[in-house]
C-alpha positions as MATLAB code, in Angstrom:
seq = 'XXXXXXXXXXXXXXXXXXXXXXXXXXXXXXXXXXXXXXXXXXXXXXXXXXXXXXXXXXXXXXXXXXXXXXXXXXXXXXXXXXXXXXXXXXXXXXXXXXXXXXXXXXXXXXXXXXXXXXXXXXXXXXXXXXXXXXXXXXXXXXXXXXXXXXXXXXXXXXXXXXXXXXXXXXXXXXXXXXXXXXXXXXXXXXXXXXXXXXXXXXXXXXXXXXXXXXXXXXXXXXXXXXXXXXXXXXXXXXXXXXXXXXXXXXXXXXXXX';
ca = [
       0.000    0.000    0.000;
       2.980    2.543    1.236;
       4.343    1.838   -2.133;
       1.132    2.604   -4.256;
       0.761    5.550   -2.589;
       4.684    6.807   -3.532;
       4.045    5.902   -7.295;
       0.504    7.508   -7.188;
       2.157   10.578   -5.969;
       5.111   10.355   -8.316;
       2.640   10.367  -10.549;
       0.721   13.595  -10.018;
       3.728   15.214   -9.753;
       5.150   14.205  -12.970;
       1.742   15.454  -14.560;
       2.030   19.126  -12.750;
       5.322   19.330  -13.736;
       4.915   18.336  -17.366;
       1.704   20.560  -17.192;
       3.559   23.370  -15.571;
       6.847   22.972  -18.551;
       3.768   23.353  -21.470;
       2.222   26.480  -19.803;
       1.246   28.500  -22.713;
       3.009   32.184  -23.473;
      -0.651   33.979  -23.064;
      -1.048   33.296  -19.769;
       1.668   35.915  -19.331;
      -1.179   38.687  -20.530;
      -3.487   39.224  -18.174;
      -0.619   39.440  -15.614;
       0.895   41.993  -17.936;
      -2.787   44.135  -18.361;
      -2.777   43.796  -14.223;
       0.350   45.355  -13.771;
      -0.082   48.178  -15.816;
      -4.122   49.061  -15.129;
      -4.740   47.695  -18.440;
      -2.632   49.851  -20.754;
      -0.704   47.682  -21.648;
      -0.931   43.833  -22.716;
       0.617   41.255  -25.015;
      -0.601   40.244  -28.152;
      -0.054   37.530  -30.680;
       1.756   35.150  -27.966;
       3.566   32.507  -29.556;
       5.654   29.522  -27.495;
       5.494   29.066  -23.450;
       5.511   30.525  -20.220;
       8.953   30.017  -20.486;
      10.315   30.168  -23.823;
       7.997   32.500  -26.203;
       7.403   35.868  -27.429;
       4.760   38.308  -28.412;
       4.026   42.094  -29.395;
       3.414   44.890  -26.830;
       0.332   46.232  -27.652;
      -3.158   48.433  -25.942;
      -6.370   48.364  -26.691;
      -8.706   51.427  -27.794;
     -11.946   52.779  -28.010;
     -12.936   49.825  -25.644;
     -12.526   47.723  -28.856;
     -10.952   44.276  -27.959;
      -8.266   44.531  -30.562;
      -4.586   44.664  -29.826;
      -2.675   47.164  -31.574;
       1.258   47.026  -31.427;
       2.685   50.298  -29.676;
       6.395   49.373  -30.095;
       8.153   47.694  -33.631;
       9.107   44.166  -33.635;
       8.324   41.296  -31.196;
       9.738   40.327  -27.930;
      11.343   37.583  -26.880;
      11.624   35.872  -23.514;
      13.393   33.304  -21.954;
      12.464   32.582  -17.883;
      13.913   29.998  -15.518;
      11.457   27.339  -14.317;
      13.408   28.188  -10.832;
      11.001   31.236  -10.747;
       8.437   28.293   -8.988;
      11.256   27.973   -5.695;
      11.609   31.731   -5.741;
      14.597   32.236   -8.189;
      13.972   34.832  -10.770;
      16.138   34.716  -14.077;
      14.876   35.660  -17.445;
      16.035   37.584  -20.399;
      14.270   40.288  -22.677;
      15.069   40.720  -26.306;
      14.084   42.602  -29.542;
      16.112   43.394  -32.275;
      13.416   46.280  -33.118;
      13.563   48.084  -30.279;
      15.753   47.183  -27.426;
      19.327   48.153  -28.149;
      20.870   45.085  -26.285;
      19.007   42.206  -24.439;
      17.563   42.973  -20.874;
      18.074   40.882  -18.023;
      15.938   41.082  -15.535;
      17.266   38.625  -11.717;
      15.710   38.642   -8.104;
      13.211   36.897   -5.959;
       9.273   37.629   -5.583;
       9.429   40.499   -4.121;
      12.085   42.665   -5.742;
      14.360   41.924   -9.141;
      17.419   43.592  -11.218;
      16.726   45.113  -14.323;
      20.072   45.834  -16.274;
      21.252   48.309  -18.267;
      19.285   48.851  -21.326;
      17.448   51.836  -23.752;
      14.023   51.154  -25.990;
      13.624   53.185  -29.183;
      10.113   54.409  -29.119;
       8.466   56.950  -31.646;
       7.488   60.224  -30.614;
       3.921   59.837  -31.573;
       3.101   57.915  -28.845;
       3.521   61.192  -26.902;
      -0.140   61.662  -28.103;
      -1.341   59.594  -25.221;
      -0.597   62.157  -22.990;
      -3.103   64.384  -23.678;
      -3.751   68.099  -24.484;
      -1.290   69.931  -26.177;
      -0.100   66.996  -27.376;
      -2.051   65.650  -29.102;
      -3.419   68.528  -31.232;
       0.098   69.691  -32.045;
       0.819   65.603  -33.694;
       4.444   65.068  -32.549;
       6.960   63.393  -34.663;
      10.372   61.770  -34.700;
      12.278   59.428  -32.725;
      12.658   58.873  -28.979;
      15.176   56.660  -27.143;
      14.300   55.888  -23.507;
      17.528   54.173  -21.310;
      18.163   53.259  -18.173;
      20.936   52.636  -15.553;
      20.382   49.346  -13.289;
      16.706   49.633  -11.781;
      15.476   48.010   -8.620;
      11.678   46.869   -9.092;
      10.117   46.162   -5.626;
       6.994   44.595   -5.154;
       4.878   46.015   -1.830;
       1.156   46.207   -1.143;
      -0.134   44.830   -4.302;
       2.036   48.252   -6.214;
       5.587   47.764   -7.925;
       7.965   50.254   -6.820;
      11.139   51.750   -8.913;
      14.578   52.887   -7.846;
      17.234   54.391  -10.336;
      17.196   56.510  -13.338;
      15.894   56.864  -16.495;
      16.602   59.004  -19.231;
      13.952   60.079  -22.288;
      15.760   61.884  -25.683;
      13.345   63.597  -27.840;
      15.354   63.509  -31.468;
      14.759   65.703  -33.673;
      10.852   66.256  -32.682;
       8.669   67.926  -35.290;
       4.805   68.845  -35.699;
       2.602   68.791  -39.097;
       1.011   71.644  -37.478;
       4.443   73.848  -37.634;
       6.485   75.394  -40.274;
       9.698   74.953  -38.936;
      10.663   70.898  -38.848;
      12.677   70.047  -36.670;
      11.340   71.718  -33.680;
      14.559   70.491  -31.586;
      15.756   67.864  -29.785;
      15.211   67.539  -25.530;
      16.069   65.427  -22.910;
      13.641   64.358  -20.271;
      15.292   62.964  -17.411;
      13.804   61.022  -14.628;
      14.735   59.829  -11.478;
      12.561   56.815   -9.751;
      12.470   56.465   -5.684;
       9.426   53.950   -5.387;
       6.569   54.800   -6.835;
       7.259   58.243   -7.461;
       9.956   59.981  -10.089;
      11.596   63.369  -10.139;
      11.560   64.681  -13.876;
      13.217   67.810  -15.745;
      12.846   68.873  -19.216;
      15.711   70.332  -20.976;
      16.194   71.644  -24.266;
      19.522   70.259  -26.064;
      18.728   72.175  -29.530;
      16.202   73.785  -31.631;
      14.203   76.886  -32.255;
      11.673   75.531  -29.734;
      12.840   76.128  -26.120;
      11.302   73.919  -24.129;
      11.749   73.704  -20.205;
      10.432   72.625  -16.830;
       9.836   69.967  -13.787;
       7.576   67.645  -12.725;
       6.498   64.489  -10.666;
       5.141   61.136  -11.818;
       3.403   59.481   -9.153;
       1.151   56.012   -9.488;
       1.594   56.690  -13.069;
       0.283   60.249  -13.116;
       2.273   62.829  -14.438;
       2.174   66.435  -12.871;
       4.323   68.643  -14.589;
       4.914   72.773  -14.871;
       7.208   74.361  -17.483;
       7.722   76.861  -20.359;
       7.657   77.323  -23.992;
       9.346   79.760  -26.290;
      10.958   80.742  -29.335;
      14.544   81.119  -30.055;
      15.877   84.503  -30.894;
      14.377   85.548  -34.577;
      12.072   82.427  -34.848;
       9.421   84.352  -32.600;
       7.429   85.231  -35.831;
       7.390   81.907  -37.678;
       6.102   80.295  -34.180;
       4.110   82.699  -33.374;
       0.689   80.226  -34.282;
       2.460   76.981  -32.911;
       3.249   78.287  -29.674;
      -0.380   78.859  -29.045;
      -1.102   75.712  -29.846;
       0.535   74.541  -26.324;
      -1.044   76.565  -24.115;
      -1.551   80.079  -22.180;
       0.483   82.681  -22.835;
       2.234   84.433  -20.177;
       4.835   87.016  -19.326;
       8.063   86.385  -17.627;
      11.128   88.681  -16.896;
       9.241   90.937  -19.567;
       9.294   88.150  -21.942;
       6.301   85.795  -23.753;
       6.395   82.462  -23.081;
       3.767   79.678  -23.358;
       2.839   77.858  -20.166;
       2.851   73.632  -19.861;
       0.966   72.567  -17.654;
       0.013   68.443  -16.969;
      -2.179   67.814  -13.551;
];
């Protein structure tokens, strides 16, 4: 009997672990979607749990559709050690990701590694009014320095910096292409970041600070035009918000709450 019992248990472990092994890459989705308050999720999942890849895409206009917001698919390889608390697993995409990502740690907190994303700047839309009247273009390169993701009271934290480039940025609704090019940077303790806007280059100025906190983004700057380029963006500038004066000067207010 002792014996029937060890090979009936062998048994239903050897199914859960075959079972667990043939996981399928979707179920990796709705984890994603929960993460992010369903902004994000993965579409056309290919391969396993542990060995598979997909696109990063949203959803819109409460249609069930996935669109892809970033080029090319992702890859991902994760250790079945996850299941005994060992995190190891590796990100790649030739498309976007300028090197693979690793990504180590237990449940509660991993290691992200060094790594940038190229994004496009029309995604920028998302974020509202003025952006999305004025219909930014160009290319945008997000990186990062080693982050520490922490998981506490159901909300994952971030520590470390990131670092946006705006290249080259232009707007359909401007005469003057490219506007510039800016660096956002931002600096992550928890669930709140630090952020400055800079301008690098361009007849656009463009300036100011800011907070992101639970994924909102409060932010206060400035807007101008370079010296002689007043005239020619004259319209665009008031396409980004209310004028005001400052040290007897014009200069267009940005403003996210």
């Amino acid at each position: 009997m002792r014996r029937l019992v060890i090979w009936f248990a062998a048994g239903i472990a050897s199914v859960l672990l075959t079972v667990l092994m043939f996981l399928p890459a979707s179920w990796l989705a709705p984890m994603v979607e929960k993460q992010t308050a369903g902004r994000l999720t993965l579409g056309d999942t290919h391969g396993t749990l542990w060995r598979g890849s997909a696109f990063i895409g949203g959803t819109a206009g409460g249609s069930d559709a996935v669109t892809p917001l970033l080029p090319g698919r992702f890859s991902w390889r994760l250790s079945p050690m996850v299941l005994l608390g060992h995190v190891d697993a590796e990100l790649e995409n030739d498309a976007a990701l300028t090197q693979p990502v690793s990504v180590t740690g237990n449940w509660q907190q991993w290691q992200v590694s060094t790594g940038a994303i190229l994004l496009s700047a029309e995604r920028l839309t998302a974020l509202g009014t003025p952006l999305n009247t004025v219909q930014p273009s160009g290319q945008m390169r997000l990186s990062w320095q080693p982050l520490l993701l922490a998981w506490q009271d159901g909300k994952t934290g971030v520590t470390g910096s990131m670092n946006l480039e705006l290249n080259d940025l232009a707007s359909r609704m401007s005469p003057i292409k490219p506007l510039g090019t800016y660096d956002l940077a931002l600096d992550w303790r928890g669930l709140q970041a630090s952020v400055i806007l800079k301008t690098i280059k361009g007849p656009l100025l463009l300036s100011g600070s800011g907070t992101v906190s639970n994924g909102r983004l409060q932010f206060s700057g400035k807007a101008e035009a370079e010296a002689g380029q007043e005239d020619r963006l004259a319209n665009f500038l008031n396409l980004l918000g209310q004028r005001r004066k400052e040290g007897g000067k014009d200069v267009i207010a940005l403003e996210f709450k």
